[in-house]
C-alpha positions in Angstrom: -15.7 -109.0 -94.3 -16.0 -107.5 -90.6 -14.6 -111.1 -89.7 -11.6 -111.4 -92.1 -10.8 -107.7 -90.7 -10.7 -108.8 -87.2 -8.7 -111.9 -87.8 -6.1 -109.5 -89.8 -6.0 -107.1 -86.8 -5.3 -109.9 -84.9 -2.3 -111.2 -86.2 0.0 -108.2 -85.1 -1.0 -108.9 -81.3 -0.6 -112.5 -81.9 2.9 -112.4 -83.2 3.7 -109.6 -80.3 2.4 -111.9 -77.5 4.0 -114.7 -78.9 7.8 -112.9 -79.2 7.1 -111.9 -75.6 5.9 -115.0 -74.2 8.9 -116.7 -76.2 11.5 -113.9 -74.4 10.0 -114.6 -71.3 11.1 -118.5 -71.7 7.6 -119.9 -71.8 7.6 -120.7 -75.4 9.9 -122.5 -77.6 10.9 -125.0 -80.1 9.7 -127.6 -77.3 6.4 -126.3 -77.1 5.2 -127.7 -80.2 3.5 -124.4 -80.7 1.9 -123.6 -84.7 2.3 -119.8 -85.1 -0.6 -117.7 -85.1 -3.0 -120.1 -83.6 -4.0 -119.8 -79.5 -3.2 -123.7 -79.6 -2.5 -126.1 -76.2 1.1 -124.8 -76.4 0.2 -121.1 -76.3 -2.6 -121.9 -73.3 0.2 -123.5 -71.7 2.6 -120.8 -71.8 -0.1 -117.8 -70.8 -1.0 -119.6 -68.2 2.4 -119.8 -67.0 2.8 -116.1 -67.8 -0.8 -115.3 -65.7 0.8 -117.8 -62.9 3.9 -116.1 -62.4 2.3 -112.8 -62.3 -0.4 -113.7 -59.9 -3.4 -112.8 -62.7 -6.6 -115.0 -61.8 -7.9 -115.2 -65.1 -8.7 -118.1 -67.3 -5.9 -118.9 -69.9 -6.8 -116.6 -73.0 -6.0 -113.1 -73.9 -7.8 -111.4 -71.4 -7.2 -107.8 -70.3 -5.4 -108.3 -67.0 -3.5 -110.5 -69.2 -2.9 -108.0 -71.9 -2.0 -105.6 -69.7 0.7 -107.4 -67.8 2.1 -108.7 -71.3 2.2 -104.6 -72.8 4.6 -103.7 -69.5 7.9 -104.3 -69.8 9.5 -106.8 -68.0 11.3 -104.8 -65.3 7.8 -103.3 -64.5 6.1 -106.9 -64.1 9.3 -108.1 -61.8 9.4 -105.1 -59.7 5.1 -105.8 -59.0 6.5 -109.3 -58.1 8.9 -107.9 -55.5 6.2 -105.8 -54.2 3.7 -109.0 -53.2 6.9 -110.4 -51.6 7.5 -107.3 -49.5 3.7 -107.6 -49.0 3.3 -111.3 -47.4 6.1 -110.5 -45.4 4.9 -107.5 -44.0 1.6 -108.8 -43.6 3.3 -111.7 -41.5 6.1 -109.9 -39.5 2.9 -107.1 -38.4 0.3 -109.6 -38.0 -2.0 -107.0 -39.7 -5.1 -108.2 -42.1 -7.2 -105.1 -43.2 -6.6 -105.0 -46.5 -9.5 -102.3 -48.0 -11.7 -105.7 -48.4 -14.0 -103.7 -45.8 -14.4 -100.3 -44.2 -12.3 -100.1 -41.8 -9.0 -99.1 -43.8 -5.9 -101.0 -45.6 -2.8 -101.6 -43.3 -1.6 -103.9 -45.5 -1.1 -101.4 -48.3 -0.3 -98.7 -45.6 2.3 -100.7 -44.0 3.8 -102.1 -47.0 4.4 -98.6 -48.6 6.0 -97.3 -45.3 8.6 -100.6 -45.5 9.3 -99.9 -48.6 10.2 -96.1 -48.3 11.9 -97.2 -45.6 14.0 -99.3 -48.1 14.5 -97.0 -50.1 12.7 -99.9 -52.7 10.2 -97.5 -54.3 10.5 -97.7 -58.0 11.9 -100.7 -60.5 15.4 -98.9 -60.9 16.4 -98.6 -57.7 15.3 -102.1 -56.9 16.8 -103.4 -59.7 20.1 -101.4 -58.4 20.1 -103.0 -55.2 19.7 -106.6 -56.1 22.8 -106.2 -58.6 24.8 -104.7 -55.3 24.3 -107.5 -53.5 25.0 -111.4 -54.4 22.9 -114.0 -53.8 24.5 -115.2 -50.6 23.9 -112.0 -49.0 20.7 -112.3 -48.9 20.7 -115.0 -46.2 22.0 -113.0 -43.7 20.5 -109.7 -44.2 17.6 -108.7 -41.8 16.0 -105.4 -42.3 14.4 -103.5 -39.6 11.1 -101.0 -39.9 9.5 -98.8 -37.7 5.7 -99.5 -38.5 2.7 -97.3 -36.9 1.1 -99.2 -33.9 -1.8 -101.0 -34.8 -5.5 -100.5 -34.1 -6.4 -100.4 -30.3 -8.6 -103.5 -30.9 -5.5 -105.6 -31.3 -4.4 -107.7 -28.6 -3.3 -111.2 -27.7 -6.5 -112.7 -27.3 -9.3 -111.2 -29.7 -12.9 -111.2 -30.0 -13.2 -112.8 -33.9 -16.1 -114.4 -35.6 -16.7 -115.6 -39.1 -20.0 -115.1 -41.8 -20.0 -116.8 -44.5 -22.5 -115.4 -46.8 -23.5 -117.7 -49.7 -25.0 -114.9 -51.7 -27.0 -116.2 -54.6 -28.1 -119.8 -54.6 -29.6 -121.8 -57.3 -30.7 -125.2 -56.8 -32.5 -126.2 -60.1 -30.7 -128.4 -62.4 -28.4 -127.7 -65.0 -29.3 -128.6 -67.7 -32.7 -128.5 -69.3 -35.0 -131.7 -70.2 -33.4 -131.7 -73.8 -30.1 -132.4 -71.9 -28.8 -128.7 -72.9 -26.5 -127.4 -69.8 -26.7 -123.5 -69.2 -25.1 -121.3 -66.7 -27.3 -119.7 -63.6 -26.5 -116.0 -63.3 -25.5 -114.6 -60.4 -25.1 -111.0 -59.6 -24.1 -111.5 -55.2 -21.2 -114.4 -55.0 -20.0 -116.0 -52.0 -17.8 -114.2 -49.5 -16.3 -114.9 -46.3 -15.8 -111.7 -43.9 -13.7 -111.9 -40.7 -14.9 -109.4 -38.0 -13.3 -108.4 -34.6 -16.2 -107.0 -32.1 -14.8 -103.5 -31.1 -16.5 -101.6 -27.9 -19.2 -104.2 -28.5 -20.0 -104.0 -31.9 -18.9 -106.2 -35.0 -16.0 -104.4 -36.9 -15.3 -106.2 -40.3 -12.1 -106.6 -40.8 -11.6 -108.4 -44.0 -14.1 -109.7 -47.2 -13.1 -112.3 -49.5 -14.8 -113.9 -52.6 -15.2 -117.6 -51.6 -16.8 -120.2 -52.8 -20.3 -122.8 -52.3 -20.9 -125.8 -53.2 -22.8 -126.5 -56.8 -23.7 -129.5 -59.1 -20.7 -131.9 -59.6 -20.2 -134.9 -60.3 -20.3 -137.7 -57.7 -19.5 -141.7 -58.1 -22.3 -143.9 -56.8 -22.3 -147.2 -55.2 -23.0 -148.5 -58.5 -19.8 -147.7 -60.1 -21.3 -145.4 -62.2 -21.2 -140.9 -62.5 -24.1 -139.1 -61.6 -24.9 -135.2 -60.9 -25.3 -134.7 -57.4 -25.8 -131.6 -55.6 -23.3 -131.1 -53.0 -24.5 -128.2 -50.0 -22.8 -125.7 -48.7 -24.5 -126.2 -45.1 -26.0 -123.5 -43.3 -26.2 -121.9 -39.7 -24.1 -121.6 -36.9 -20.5 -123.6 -36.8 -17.0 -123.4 -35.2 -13.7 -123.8 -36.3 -12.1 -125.9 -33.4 -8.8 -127.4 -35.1 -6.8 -125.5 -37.9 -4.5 -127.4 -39.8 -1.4 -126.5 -41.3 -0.4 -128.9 -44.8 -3.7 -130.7 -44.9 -4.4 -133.9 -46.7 -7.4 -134.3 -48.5 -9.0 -138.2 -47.8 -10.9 -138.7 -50.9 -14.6 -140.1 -50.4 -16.0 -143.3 -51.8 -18.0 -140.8 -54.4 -15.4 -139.1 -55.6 -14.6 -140.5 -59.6 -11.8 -142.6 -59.4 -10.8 -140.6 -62.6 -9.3 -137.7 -60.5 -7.3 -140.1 -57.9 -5.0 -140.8 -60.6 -3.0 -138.4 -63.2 0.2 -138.9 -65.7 3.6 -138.4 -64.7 6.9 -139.4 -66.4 8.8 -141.8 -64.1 12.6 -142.4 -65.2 11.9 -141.2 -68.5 8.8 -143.3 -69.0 5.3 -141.9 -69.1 2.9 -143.3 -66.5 -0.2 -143.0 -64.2 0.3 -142.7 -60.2 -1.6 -141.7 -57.5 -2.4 -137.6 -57.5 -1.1 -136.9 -54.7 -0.9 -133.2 -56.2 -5.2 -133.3 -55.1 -4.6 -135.3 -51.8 -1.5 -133.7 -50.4 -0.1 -132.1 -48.4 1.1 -128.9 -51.1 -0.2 -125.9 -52.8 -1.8 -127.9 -55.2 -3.8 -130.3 -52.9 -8.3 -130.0 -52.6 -7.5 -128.2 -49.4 -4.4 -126.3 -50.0 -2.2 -125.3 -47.5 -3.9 -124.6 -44.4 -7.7 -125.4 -43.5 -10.7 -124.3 -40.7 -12.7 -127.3 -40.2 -16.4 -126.1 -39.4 -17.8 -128.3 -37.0 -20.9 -128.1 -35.0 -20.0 -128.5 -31.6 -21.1 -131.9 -29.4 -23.2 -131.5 -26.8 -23.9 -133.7 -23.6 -20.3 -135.1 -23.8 -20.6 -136.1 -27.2 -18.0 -135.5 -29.8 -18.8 -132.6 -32.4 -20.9 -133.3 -36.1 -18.3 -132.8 -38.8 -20.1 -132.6 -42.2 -16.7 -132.2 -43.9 -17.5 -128.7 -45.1 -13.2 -126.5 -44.5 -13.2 -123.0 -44.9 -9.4 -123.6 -46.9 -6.3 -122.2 -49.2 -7.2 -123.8 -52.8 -4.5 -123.4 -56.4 -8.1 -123.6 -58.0 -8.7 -119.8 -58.2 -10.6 -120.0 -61.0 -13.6 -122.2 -59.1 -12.8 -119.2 -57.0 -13.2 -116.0 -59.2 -15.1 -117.0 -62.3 -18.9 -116.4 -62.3 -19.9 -119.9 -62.8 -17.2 -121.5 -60.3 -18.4 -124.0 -57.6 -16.8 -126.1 -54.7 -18.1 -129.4 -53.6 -19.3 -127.4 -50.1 -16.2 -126.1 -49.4 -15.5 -122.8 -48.7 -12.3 -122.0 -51.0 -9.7 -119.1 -50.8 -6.3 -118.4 -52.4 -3.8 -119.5 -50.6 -2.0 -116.9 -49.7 -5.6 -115.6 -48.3 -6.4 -118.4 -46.4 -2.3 -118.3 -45.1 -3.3 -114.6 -43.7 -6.3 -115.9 -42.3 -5.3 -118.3 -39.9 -1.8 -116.6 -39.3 -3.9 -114.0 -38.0 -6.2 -116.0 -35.8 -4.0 -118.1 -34.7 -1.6 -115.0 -33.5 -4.4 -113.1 -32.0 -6.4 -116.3 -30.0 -6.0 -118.9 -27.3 -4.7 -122.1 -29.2 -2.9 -125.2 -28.2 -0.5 -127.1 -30.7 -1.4 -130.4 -31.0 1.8 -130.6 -33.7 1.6 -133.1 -36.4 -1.3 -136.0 -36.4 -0.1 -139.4 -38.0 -3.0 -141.0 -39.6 -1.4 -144.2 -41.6 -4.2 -144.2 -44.3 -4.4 -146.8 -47.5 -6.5 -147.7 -49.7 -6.2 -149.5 -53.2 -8.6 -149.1 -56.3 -8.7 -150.0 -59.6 -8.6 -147.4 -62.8 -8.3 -149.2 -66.1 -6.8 -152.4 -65.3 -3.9 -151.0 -63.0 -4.7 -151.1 -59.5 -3.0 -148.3 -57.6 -2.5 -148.2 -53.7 -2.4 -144.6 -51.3 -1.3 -143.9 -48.8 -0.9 -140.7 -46.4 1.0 -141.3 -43.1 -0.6 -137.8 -41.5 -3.5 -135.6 -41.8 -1.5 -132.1 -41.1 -0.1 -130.1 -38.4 -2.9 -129.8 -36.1 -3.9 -126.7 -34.2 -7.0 -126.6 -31.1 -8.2 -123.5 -30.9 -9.8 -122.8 -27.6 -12.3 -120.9 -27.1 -12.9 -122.0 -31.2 -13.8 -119.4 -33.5 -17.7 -118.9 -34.1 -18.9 -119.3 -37.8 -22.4 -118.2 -39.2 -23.0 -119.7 -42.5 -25.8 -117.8 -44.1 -28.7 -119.1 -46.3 -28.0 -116.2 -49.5 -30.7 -115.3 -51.4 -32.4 -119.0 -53.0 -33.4 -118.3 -56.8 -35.0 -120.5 -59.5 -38.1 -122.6 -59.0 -36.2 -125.1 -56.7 -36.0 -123.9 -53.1 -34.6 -126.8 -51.5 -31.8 -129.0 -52.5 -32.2 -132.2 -54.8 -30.7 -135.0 -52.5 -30.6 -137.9 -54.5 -28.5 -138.5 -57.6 -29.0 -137.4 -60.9 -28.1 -139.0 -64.2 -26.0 -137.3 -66.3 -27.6 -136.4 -70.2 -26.4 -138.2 -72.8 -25.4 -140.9 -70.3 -27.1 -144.8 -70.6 -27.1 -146.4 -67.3 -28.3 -150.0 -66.4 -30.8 -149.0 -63.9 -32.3 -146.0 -61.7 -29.5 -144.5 -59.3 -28.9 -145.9 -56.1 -29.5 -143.8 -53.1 -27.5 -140.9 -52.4 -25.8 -140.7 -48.6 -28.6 -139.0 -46.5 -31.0 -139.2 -48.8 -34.4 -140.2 -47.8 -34.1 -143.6 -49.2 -30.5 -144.0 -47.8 -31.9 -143.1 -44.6 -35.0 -145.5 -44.7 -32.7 -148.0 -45.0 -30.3 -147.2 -42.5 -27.0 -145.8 -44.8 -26.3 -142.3 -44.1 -22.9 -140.4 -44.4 -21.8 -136.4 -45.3 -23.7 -135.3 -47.8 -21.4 -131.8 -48.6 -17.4 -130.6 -48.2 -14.5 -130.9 -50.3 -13.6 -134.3 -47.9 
């Protein structure tokens, strides 16, 4: 009875989010959508609602959700021009204390002064101003703002330093010896903290939720999917280059599965290359800027990149959701990781290196259709010199596994020909000479 009750007190809120969602353009008579029922339609459209309001939640009813659906529309548009005024600010002041840590929220501060400034500081007088103005005025107009000066700390060339703490770390396996896969909890995630050293001492000046790497799934030299546990390495690194519209070179273990997706060419449905994953774009593994942490060579030799970026990422749920892992990586949002490096690359020595050509191809096969990539440049490359130092921490190891599993592991529920072959820098790779990055998103 309870249930029958809760199902009939859902039906209102259905039928509301629905007539909203429909107003809202994100659901029509295209959508194929069955009233009533959260089908792929109705995921579709919230998750198009959640994008365009900048909600990092998984696509169902949830309350940020909710409560960005129950405010009216001028409300939600005039939060929209408020993260645009934001970014720019943030840009034009080179400013990137944001409350994250202790030591205050310029961001917010500043923001609110531009915006009084404005005159911008409610939905109706926004709204007023946009309807004064057309469209092509708006490429012309420049607004000035007298901002408060920034922190004494700040200056061209700035004493910065990065932690990455991994917080809780589990490396037992997923699943349990009847196959069943469960979820590790963790109550400490993974953050990044930028920190400025002020009169000597380490200020923070920003903490992010970032991510580790986990259990995914990795293609052997076999041909077939197996578990593997990729690491988030640990100790002392530097980011040396920053790169600006990164391409993502997809390993020889990465399923072949996710180099390929569906697109309609000309009308006709097909499978290319995802070049959404590789990049460069929003959308790509290392979004739209990267750190590569790198441990520097010593003795004239060239530094030891394990492929493990500290980078933007459209992935924000691997991000924000409690059981959300990289393959090493180190992800942000993008519009994080954009502040990021705008800031340390406006407040340290760098040289521009400018765009590095790479002419990469490779071909593969997925079911029956060989496909063929290629990516003519790796990114807009920035040297950062002195680099940036980076101190990955260990986190706090829980479970009965204290050191990671190396080697592959077969997948439950999955029949495979033979034991797995070795694993790059396994033990057994190693005794027989093969070796290769064991971790990162590359």
């Amino acid at each position: 009875m309870k249930l029958i009750q809760k199902r009939a007190a859902e039906k209102p809120a259905m039928a509301a989010v629905e007539r909203r969602l429909a107003c809202e353009g994100m659901l029509g008579p295209k959508s194929h959508h069955t009233a009533g029922i959260y089908d792929d339609a109705m995921r579709r459209a919230v998750r198009a609602f959640q994008q365009k309001q900048m909600i990092y939640e998984a696509n169902y009813l949830k309350r940020l959700t909710v409560d960005a659906l129950a405010r009216p529309l001028l409300d939600n548009d005039y939060a929209s021009f408020m993260r645009a005024v934001r970014e720019r600010v943030v840009a034009a002041a080179s400013v990137l204390e944001d409350g994250s840590a202790k030591v205050g929220n310029l961001v917010d501060e500043y923001t609110k002064i531009a915006l009084d400034e404005l005159g911008l500081t409610d939905a109706a007088t926004t709204l007023a101003f946009f309807k004064r103005h057309a469209a092509v005025d708006f490429q012309r107009l420049r607004v000035g703002v007298k901002l408060p000066p920034r922190p004494a700390y700040y200056a061209d060339h700035m004493d910065l330093s990065i932690v990455v703490d991994r917080g809780d770390v589990w490396y037992d396996l997923p699943f349990d010896d009847k196959g069943n896969f469960h979820i590790f909890p963790r109550k400490k995630y993974p953050s990044l903290t930028i920190y400025a050293k002020v009169d000597g001492k380490l200020t923070a000046l920003a903490r992010w939720r970032t991510t580790v790497g986990g259990w995914r799934a990795d293609q052997a030299s076999d041909g077939y999917e197996y578990f593997r546990y990729k690491m988030s390495d640990v100790g002392p690194r530097v980011i040396r280059q920053v790169v600006s519209g990164p391409v993502w070179i997809a390993p020889a273990s990465t399923p072949i599965r996710e180099l390929v997706k569906p697109k309609t060419v000309n009308g006709k449905w097909m499978k290319v290359v995802n070049y959404d994953t590789l990049g460069p774009g929003y959308l790509s593994a290392y979004g739209l800027i990267a750190g590569y942490f790198v441990v520097p060579g010593q003795g004239g030799r060239p530094d030891w990149d394990n492929g493990v970026r500290a980078h933007g990422s459209a992935d924000y749920l691997s991000i924000n959701s409690s059981d959300g892992f990289s393959h090493g990586c180190h992800r942000l949002p993008n519009h994080i990781a954009i502040r990021l490096y705008s800031f340390i690359l406006q407040h340290r020595k760098k040289r521009v290196v400018g765009d590095s050509p790479m002419g990469f191809q490779r071909q593969f096969l997925w079911q029956d259709t060989a496909y063929e990539m290629r990516i003519p440049s790796r990114g807009y490359v920035y040297q950062l010199d002195p680099p940036v130092p980076v101190n990955v921490l260990e986190g706090n190891i829980m479970g009965d596994q204290k050191t990671p599993i190396l080697g592959y592991v077969p997948k439950p529920g999955v029949h495979y020909p033979g034991p797995p072959p070795p694993a790059p820098d396994s033990p057994e790779a190693k005794a027989g000479g093969a070796a290769g990055p064991a971790g990162g998103d590359e």
